[in-house]
gemmi code that builds the backbone of each chain (N, CA, C; Angstrom):
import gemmi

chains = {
    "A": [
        ("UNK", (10.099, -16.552, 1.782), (9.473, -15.280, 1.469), (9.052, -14.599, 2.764)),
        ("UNK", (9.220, -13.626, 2.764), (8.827, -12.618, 4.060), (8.193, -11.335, 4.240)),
        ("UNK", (7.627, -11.013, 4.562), (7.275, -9.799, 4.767), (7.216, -8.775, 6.227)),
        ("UNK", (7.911, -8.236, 6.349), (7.672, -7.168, 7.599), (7.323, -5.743, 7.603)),
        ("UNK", (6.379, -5.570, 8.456), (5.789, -3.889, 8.234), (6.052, -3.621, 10.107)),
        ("UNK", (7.069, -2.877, 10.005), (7.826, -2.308, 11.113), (8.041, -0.854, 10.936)),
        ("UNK", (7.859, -0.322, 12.483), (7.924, 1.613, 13.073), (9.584, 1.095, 12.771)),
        ("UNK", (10.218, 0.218, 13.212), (11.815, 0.247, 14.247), (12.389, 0.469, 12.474)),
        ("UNK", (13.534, 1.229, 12.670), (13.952, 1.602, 11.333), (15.006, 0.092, 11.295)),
        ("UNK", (15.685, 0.031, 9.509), (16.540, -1.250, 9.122), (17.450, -0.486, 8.629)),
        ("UNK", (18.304, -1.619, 8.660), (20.191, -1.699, 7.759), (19.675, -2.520, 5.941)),
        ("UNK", (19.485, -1.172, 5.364), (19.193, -1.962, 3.916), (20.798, -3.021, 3.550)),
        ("UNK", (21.955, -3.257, 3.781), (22.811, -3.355, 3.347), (22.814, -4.900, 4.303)),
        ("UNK", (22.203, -4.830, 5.160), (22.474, -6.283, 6.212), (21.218, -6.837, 5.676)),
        ("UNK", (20.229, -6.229, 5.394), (18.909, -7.024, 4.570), (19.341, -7.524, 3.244)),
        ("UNK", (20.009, -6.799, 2.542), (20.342, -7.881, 1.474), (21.330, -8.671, 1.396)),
        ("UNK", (22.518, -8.673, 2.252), (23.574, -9.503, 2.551), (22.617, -10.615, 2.909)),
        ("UNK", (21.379, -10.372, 3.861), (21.178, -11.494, 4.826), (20.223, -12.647, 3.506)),
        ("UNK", (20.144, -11.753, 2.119), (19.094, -12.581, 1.288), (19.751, -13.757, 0.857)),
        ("UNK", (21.180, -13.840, 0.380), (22.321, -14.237, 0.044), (22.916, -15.530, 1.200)),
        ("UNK", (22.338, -15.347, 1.853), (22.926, -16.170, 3.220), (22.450, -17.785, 3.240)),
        ("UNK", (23.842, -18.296, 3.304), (22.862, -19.764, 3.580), (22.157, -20.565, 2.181)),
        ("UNK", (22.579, -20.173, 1.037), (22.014, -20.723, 0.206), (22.793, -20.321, -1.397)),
        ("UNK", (23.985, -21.081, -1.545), (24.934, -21.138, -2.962), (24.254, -21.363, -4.139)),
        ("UNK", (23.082, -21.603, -3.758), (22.558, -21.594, -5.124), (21.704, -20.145, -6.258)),
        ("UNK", (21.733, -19.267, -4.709), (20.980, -18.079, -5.629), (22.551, -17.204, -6.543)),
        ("UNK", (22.681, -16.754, -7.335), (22.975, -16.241, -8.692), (22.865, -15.011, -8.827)),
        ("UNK", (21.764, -14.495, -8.266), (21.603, -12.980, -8.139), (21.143, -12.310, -7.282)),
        ("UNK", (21.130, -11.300, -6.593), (20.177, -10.818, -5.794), (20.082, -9.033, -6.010)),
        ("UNK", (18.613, -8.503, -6.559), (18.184, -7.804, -6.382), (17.600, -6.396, -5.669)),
        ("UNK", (17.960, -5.514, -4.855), (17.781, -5.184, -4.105), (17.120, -3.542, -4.434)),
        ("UNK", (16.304, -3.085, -4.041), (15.459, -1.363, -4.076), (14.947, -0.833, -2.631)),
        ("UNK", (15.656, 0.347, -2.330), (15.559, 0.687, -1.188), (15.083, 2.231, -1.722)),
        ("UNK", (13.899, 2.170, -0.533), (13.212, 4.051, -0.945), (13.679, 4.650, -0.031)),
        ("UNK", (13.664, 5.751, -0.283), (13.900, 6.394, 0.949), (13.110, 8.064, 1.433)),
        ("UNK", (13.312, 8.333, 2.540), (12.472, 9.932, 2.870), (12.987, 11.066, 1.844)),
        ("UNK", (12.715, 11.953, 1.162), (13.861, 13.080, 0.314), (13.125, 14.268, 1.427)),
        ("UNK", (13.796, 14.924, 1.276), (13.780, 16.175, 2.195), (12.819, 17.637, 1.039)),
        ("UNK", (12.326, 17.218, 0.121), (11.739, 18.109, -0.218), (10.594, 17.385, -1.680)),
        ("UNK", (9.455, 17.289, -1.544), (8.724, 17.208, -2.740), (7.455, 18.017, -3.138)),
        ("UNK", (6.817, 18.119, -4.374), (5.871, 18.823, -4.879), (6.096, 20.169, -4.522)),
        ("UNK", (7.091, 20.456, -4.258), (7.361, 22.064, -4.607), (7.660, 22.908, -3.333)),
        ("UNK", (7.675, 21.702, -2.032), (7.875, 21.891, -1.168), (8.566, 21.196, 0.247)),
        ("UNK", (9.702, 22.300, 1.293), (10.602, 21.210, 1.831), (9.485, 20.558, 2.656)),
        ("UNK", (10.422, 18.830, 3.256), (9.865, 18.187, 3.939), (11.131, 17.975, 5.254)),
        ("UNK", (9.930, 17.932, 6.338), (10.715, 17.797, 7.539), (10.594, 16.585, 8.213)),
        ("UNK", (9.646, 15.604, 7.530), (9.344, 14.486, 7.876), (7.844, 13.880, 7.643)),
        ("UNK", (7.754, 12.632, 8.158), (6.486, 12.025, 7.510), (5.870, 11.194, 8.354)),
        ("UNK", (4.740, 10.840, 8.312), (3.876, 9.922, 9.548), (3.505, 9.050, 8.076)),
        ("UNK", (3.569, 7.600, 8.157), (2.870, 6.489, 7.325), (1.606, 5.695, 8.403)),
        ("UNK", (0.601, 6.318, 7.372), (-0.388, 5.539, 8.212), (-0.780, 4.058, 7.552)),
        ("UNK", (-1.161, 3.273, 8.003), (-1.334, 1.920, 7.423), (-2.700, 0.826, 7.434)),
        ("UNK", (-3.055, -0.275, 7.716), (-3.889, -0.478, 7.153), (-3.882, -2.127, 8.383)),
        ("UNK", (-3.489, -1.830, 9.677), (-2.879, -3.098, 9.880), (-4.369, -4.795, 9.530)),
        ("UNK", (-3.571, -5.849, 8.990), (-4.090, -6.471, 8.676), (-4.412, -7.004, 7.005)),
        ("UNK", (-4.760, -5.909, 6.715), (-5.067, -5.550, 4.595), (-3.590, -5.563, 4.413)),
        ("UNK", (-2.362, -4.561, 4.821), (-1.122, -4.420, 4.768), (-0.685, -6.133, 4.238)),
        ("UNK", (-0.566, -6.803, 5.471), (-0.023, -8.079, 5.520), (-0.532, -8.701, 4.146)),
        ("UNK", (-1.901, -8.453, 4.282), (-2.701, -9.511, 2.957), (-2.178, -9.146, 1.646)),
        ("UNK", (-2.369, -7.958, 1.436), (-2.250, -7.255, 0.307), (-0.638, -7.758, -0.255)),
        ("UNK", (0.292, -7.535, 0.961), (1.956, -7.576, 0.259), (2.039, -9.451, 0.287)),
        ("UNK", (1.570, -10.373, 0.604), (1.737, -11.750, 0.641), (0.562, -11.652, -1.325)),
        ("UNK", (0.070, -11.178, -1.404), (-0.890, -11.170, -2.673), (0.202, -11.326, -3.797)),
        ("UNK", (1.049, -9.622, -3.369), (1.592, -9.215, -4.362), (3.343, -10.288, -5.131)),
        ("UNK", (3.357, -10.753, -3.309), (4.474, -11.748, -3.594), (4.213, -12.779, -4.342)),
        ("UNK", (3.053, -13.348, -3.924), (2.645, -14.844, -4.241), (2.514, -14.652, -5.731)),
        ("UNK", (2.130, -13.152, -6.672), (1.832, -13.266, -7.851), (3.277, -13.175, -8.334)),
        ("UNK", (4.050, -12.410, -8.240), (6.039, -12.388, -8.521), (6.209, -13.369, -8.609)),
        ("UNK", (5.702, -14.890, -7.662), (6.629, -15.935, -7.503), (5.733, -16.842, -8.365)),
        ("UNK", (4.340, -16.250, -8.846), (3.634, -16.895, -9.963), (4.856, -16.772, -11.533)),
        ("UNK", (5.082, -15.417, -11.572), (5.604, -15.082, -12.725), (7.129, -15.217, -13.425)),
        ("UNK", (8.009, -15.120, -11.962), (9.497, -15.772, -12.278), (9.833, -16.762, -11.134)),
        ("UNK", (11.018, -17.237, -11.587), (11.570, -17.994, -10.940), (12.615, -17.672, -9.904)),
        ("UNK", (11.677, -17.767, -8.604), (12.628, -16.799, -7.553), (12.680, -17.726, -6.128)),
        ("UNK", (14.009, -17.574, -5.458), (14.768, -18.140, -4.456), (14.459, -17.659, -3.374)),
        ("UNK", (13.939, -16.587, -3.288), (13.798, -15.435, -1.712), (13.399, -14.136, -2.364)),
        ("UNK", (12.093, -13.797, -1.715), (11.935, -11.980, -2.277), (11.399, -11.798, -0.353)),
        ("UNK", (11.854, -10.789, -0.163), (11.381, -9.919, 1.141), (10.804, -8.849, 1.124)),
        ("UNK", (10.048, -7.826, 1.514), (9.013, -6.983, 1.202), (9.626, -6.625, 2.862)),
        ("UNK", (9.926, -5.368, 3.464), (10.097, -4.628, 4.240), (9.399, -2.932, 4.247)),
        ("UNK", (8.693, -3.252, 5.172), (7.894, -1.435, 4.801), (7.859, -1.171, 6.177)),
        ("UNK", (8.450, 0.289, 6.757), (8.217, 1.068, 7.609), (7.053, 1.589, 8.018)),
        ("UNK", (6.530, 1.986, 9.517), (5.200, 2.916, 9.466), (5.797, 3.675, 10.180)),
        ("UNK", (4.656, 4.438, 10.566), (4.843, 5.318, 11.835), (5.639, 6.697, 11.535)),
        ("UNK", (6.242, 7.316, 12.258), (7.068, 8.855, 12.013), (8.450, 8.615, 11.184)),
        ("UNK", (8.767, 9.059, 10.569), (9.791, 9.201, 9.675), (10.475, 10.376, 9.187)),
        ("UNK", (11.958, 10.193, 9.318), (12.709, 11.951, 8.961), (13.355, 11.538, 7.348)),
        ("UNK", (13.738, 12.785, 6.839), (14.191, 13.224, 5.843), (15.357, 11.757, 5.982)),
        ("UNK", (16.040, 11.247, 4.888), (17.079, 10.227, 4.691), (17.150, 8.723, 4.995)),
        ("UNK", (15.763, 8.805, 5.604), (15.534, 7.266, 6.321), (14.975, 6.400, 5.595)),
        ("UNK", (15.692, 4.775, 5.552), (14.819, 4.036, 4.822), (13.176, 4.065, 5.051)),
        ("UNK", (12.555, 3.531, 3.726), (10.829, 3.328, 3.859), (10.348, 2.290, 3.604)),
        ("UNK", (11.319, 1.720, 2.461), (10.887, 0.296, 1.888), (11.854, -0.324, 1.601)),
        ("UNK", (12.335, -1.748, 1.678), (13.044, -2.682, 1.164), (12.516, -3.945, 0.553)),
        ("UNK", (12.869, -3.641, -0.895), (12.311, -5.045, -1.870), (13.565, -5.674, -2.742)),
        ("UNK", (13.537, -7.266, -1.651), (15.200, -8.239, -2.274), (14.464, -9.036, -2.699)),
        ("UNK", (15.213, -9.240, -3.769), (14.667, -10.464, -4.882), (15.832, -11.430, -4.904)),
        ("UNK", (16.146, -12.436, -4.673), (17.094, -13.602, -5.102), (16.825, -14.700, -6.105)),
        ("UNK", (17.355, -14.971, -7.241), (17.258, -15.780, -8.311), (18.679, -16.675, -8.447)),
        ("UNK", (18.175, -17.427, -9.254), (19.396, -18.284, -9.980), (19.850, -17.401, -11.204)),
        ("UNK", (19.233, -16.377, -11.561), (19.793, -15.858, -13.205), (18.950, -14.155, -12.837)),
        ("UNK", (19.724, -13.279, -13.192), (19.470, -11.777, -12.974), (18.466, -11.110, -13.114)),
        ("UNK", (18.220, -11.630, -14.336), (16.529, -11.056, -15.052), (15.660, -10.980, -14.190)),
        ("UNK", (15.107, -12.085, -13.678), (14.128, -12.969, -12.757), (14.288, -11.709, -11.897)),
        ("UNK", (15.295, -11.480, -11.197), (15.192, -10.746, -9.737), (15.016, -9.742, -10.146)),
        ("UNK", (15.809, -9.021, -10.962), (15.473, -7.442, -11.918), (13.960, -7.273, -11.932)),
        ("UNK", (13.572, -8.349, -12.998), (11.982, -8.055, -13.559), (10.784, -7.759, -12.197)),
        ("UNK", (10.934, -9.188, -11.397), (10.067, -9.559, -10.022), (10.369, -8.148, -8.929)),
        ("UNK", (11.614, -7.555, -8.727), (12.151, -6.173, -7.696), (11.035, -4.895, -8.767)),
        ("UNK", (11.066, -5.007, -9.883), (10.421, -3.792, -10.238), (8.985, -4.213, -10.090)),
        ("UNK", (8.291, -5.024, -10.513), (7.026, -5.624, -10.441), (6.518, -5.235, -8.971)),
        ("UNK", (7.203, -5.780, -7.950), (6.681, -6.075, -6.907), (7.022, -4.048, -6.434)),
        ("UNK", (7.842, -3.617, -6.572), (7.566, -2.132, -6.317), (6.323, -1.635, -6.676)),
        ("UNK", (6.235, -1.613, -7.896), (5.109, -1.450, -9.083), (3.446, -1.660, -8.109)),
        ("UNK", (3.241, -2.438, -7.852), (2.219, -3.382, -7.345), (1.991, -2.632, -5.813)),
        ("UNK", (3.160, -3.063, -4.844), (3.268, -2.149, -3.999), (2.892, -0.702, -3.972)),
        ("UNK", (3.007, 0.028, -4.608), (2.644, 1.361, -4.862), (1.384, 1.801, -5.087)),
        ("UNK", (1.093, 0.599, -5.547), (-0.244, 1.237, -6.579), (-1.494, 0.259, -5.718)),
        ("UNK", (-1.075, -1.057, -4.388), (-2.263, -2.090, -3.658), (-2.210, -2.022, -2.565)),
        ("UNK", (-0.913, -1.625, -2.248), (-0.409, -1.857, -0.807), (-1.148, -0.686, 0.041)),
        ("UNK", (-2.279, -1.141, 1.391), (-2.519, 0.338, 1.789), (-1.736, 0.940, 2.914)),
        ("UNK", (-1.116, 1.859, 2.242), (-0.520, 2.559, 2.905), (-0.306, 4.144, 2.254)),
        ("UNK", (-0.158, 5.173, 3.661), (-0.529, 6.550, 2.754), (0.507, 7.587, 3.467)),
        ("UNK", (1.029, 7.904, 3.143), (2.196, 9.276, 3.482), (1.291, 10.554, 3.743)),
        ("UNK", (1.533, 11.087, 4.554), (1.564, 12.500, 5.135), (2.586, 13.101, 5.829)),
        ("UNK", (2.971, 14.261, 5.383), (4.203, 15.206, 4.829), (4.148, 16.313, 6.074)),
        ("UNK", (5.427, 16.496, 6.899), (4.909, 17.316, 7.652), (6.116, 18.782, 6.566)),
        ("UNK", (5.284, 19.737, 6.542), (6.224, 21.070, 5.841), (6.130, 21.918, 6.473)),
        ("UNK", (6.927, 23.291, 6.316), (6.845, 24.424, 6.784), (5.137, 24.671, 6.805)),
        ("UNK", (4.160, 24.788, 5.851), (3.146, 25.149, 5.697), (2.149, 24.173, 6.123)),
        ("UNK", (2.599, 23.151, 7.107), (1.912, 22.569, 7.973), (1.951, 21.182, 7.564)),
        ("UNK", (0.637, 19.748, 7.856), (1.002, 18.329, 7.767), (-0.062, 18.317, 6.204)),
        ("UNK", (0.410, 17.827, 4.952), (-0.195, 17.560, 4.401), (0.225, 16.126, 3.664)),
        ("UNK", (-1.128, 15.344, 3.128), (-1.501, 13.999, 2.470), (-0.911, 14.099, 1.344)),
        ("UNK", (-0.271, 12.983, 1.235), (0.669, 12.884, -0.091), (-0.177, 12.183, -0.989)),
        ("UNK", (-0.643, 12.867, -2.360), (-1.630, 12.238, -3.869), (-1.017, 11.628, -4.580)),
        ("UNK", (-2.269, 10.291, -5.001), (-1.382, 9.359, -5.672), (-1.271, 9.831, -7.287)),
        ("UNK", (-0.179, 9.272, -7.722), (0.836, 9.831, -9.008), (-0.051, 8.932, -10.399)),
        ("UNK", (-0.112, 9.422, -11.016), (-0.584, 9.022, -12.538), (0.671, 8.014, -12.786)),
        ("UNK", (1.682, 8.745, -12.796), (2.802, 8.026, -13.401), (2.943, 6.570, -12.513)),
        ("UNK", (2.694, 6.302, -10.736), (2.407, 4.772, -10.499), (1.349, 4.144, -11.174)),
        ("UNK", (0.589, 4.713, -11.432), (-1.006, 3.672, -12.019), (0.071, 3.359, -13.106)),
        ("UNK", (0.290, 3.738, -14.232), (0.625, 3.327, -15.680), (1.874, 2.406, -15.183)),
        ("UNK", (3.023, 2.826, -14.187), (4.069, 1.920, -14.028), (3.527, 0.614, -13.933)),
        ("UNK", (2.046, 0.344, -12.774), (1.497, -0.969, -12.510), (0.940, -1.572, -13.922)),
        ("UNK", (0.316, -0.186, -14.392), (-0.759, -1.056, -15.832), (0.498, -1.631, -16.582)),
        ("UNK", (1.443, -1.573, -16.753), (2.241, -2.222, -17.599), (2.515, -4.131, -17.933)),
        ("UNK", (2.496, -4.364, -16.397), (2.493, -5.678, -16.015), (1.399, -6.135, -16.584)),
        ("UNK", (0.365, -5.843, -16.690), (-1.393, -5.990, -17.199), (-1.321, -6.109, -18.320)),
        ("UNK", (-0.664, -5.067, -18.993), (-0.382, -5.266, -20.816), (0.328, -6.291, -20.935)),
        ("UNK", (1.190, -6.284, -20.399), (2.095, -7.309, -21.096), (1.781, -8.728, -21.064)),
        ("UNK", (0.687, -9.103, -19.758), (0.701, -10.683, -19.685), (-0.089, -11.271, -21.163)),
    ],
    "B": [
        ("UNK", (-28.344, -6.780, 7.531), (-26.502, -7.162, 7.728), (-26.230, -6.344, 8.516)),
        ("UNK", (-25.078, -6.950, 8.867), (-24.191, -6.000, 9.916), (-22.496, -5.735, 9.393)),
        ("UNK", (-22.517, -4.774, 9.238), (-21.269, -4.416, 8.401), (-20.157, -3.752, 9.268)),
        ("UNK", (-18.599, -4.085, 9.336), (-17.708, -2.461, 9.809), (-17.404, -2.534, 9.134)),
        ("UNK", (-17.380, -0.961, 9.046), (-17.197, 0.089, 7.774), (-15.996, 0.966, 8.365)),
        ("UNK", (-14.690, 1.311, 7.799), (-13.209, 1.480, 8.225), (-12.809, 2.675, 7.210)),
        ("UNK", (-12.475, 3.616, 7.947), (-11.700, 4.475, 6.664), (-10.575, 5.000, 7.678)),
        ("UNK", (-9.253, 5.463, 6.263), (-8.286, 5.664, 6.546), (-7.728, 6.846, 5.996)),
        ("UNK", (-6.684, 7.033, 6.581), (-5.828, 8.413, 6.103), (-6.767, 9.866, 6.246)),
        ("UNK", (-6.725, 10.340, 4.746), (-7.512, 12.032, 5.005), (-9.277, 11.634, 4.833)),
        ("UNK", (-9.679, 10.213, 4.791), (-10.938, 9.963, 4.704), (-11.566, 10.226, 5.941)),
        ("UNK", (-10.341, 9.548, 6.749), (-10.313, 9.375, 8.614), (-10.159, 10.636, 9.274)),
        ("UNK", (-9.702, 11.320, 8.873), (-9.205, 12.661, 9.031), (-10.801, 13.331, 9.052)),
        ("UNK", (-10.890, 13.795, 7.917), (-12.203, 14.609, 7.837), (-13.624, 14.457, 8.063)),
        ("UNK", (-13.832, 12.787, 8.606), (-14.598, 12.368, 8.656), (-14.783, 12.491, 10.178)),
        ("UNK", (-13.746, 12.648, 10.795), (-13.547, 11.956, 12.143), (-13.869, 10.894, 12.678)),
        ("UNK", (-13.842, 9.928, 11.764), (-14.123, 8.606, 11.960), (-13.405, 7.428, 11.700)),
        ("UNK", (-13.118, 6.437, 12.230), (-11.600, 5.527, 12.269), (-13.085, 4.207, 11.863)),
        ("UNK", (-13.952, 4.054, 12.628), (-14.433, 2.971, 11.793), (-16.424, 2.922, 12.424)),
        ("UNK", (-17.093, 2.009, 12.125), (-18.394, 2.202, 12.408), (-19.056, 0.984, 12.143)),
        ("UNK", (-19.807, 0.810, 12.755), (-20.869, -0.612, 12.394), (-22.518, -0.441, 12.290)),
        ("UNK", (-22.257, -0.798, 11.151), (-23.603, -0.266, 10.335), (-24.605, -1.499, 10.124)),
        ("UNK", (-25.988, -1.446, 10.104), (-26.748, -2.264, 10.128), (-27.787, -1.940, 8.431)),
        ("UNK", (-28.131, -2.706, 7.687), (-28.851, -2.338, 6.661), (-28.474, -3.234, 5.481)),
        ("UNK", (-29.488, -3.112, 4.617), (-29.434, -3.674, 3.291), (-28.236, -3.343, 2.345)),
        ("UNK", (-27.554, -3.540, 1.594), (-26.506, -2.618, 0.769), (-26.153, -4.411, -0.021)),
        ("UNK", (-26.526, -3.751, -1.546), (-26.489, -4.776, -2.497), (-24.698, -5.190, -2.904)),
        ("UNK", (-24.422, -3.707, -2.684), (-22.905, -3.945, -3.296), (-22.003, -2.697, -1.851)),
        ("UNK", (-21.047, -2.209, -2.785), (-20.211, -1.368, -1.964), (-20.584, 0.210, -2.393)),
        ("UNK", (-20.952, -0.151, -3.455), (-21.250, 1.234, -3.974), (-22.590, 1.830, -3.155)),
        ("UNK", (-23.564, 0.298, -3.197), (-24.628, 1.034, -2.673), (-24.416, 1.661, -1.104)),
        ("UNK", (-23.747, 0.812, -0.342), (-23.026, 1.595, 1.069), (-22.449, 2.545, 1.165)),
        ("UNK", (-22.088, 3.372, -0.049), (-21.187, 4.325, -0.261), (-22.378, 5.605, -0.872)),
        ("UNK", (-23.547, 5.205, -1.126), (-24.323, 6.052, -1.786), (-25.143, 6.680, -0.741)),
        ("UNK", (-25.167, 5.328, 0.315), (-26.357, 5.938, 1.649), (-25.197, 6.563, 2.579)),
        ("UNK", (-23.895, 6.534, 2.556), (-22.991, 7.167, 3.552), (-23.253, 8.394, 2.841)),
        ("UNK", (-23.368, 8.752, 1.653), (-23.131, 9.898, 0.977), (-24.356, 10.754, 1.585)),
        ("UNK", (-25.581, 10.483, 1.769), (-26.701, 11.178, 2.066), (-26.652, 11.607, 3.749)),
        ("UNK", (-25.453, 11.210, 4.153), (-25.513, 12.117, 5.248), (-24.824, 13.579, 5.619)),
        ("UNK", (-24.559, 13.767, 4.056), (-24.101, 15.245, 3.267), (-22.801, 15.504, 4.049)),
        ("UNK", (-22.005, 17.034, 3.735), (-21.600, 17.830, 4.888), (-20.353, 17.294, 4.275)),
        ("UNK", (-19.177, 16.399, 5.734), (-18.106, 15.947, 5.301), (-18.042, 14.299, 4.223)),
        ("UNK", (-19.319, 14.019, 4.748), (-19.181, 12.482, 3.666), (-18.939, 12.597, 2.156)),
        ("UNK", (-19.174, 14.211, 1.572), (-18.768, 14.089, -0.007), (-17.603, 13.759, 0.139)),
        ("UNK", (-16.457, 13.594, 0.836), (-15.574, 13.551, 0.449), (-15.659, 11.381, -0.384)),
        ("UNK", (-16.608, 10.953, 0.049), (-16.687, 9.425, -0.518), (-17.145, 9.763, -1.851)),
        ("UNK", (-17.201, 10.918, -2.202), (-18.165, 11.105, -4.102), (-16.452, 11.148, -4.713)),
        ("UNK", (-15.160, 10.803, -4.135), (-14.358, 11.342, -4.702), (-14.041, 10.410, -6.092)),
        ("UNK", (-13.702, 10.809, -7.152), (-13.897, 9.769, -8.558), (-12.458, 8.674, -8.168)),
        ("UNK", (-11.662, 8.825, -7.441), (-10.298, 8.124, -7.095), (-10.500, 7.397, -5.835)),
        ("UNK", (-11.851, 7.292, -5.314), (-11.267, 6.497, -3.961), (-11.466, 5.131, -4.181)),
        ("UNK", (-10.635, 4.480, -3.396), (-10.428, 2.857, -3.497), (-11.055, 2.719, -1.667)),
        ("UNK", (-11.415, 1.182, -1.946), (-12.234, 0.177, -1.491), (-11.786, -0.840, -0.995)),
        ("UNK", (-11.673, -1.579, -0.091), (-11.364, -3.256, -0.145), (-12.760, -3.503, 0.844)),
        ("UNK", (-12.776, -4.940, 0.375), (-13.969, -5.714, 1.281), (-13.332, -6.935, 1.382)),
        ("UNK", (-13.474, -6.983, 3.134), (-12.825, -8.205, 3.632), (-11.297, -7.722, 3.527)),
        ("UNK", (-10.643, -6.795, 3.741), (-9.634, -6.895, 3.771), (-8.521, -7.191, 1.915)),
        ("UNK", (-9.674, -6.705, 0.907), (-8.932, -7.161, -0.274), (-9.544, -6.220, -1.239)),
        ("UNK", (-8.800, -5.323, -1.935), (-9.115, -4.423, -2.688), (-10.256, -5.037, -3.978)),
        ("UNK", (-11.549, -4.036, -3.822), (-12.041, -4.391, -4.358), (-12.836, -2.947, -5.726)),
        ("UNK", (-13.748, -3.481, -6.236), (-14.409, -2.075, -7.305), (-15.520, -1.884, -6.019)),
        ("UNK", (-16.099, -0.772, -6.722), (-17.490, -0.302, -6.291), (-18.646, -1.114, -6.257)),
        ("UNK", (-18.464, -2.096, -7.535), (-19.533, -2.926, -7.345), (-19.405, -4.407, -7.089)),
        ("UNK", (-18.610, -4.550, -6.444), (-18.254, -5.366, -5.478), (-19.374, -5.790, -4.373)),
        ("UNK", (-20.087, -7.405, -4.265), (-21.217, -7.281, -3.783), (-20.691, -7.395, -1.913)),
        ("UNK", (-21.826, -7.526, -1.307), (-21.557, -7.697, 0.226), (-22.121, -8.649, 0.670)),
        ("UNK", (-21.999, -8.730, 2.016), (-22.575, -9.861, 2.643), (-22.607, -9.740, 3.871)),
        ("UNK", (-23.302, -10.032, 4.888), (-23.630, -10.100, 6.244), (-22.128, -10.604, 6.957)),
        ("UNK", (-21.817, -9.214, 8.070), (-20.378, -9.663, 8.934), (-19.018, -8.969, 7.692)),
        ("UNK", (-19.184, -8.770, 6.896), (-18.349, -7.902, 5.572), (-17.595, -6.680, 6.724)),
        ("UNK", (-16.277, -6.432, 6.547), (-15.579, -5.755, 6.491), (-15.726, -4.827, 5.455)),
        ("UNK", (-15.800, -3.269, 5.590), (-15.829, -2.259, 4.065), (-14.709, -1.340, 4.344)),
        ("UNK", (-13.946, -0.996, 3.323), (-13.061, -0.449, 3.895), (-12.749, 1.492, 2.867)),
        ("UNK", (-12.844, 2.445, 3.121), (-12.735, 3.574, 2.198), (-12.019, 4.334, 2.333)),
        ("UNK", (-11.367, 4.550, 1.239), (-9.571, 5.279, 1.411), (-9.166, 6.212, 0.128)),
        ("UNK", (-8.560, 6.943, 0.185), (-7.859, 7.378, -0.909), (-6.761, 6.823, -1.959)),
        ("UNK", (-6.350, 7.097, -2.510), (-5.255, 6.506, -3.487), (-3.863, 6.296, -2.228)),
        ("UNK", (-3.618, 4.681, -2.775), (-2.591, 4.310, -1.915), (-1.034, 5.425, -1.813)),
        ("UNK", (-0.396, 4.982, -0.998), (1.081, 6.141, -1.715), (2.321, 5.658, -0.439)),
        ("UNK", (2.147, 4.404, -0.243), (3.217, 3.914, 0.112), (4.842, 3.654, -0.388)),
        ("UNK", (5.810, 2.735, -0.254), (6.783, 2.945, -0.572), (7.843, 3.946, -1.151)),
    ],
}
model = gemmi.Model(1)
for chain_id, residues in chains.items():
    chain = gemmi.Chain(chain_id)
    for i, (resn, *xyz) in enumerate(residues, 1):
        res = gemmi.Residue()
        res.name, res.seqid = resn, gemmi.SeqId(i, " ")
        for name, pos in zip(("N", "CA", "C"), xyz):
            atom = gemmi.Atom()
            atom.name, atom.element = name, gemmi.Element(name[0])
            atom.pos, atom.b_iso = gemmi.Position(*pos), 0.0
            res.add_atom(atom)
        chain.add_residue(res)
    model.add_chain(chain)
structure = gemmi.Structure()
structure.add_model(model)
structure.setup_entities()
């Protein structure tokens, strides 16, 4: 299990090849990559500064793993998050899940997004034509997280 | 007690403050958050009904108690990934 919170940008496509590596026994592997969009809330974006939390960051995403690997049965999950300046098209996050059977990695890749979103501290600010503004958190992540909560 | 007290993002921003070490009684987090509040002006922005907390480095509620050497931490709604 791993976690890295890195400025230096990644190859989502060599991160999940590399989950796969070295081990015939995983079955599936999972993979969700975010990325910058060039325009939100009603307005374009020219890029983004992620500010972070160093220290809580680390704790918080080893929390969120350790509870995934409470709940399925998983071979390798990696947690990759960017900080620092960021342009329009660039990865932000990478979450690989590896299992023996599909579900597992499916269920644990959305969970651990889920969780991420809604514990992990970390906060976007938007640079736009109309200057740098703080990106607000979404109703629609709280309920994605409360779901996991209902269901146990 | 002796507390640092840490805020981030537009908390840090408007506050102009990245972090502080505070000396005083404070039963919980809330109550640290009630005497930051009385120094009026930019600190309403801590009356906000959405801001999150960790102590010690671990997200916590408002009434979340403290303890001498406590890390406090005050932020807005996360919005990573």
């Amino acid at each position: 299990m791993a976690i890295r919170v890195q400025a230096a940008a990644f190859d989502p496509g060599a991160e999940l090849n590399a989950l796969h590596a070295a081990n015939v026994g995983i079955g599936a592997v999972v993979g969700f990559v975010g990325y910058v969009r060039d325009f939100n809330e009603g307005r374009e974006v020219a890029g983004m500064f992620l500010e972070h939390y160093p220290g809580m960051t680390e704790k918080a995403l080893g929390k969120i793993i350790a509870e995934a690997e409470l709940r399925w049965p998983l071979l390798r999950l990696e947690v990759l998050h960017r900080i620092g300046a960021l342009e329009p098209g660039e990865p932000i996050v990478f979450v690989g899940v590896a299992s023996a059977h599909r579900q597992a990695a499916f269920d644990a890749c959305n969970f651990v997004m889920d969780y991420l979103k809604t514990r992990a501290p970390f906060w976007k600010k938007e640079n736009t034509a109309e200057g740098p503004r703080w990106v607000e958190g979404r109703v629609s992540d709280q309920s994605a997280a409360q779901r996991w909560e209902d269901g146990r | 007690m002796s507390l640092n007290v840490q805020y981030f993002a537009r908390y840090r921003e408007t506050l102009g403050l990245e972090s502080e070490t505070l000396e005083g009684v404070f039963a919980s987090v809330d109550a640290l958050r009630q005497h930051l509040l009385q120094r009026g002006g930019a600190w309403e922005v801590l009356a906000e009904q959405n801001i999150m907390c960790a102590r010690n480095q671990d997200l916590c509620s408002l009434s979340e108690p403290l303890a001498d050497g406590d890390e406090v931490a005050f932020f807005p709604t996360v919005t990573g990934g």
